[in-house]
C-alpha positions in Angstrom: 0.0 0.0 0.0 1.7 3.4 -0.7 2.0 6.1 2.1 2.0 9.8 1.8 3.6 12.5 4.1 1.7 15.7 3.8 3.3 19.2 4.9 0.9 22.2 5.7 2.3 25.8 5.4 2.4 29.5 4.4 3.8 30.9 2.0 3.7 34.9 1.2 2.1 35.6 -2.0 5.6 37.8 -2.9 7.5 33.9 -2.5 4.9 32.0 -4.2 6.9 32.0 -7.7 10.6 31.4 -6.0 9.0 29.1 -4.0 7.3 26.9 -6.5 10.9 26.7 -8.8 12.5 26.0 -5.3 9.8 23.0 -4.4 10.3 21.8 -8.5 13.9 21.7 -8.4 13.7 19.3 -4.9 11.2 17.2 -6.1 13.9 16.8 -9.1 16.4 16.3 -6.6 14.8 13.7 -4.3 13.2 11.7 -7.7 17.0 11.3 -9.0 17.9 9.4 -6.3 14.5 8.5 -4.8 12.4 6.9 -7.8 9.5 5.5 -5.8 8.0 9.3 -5.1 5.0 8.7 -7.7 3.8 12.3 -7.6 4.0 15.4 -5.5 0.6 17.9 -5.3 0.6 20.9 -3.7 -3.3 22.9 -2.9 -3.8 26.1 -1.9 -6.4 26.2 0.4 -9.2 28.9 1.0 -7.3 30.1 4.2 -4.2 31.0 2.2 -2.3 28.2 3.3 -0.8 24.9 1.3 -1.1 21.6 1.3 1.9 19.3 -0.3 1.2 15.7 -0.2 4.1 14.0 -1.4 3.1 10.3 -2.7 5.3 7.1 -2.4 5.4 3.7 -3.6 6.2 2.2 0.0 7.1 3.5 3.4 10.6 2.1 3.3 10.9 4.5 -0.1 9.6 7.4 2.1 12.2 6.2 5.1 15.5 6.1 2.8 14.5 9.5 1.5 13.7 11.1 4.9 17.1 10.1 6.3 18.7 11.8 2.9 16.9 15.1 3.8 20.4 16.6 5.1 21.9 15.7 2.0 19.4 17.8 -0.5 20.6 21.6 -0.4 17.5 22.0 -2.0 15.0 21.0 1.0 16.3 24.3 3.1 16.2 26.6 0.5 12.5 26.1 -0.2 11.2 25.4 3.1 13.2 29.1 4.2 9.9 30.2 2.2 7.5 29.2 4.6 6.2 29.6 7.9 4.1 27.7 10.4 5.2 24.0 8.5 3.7 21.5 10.1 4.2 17.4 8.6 2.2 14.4 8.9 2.8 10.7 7.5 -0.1 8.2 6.7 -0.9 5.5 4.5 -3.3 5.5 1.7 -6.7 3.1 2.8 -8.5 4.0 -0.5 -7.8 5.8 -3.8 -10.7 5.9 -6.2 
């Protein structure tokens, strides 16, 4: 069964173009060395705020690439965009 993590934040509307190369260019990064992210989606919700749900093929996937976090430049560049980031991992029960 695949597993998502899911990240909540701001981002200032001035950002939102930096930050969306920023975000494309990690996704990028992590799928070079990371193949079993199937597909990342990012919503802005009503409040202002953003979802990112970051999809994977297995949990062990999401593990190796979680521990490779330090070794991405990327990650820190784009999450220096938001505020209030907030992360949650699950694991997907239904998809229709």
């Amino acid at each position: 069964m695949s597993v998502v993590r899911s990240h909540r934040y701001s981002v200032a509307d001035t950002d939102l173009a930096e930050f969306l190369a920023r975000r494309g260019s990690l996704i990028a990064t992590v799928r070079k060395g990371h193949p079993g992210l199937t597909h990342a989606v990012l919503i802005r919700l009503e409040n202002g705020t953003y979802t990112d749900t970051w999809h994977w093929e297995t949990a062990e996937q999401l593990g190796a690439a979680l521990a490779a976090i330090p070794t991405f430049p990327e990650a820190p560049l784009a999450m220096a965009l938001t505020s209030d980031a907030t992360a949650l991992m699950g694991q997907v029960v239904d998809e229709s």
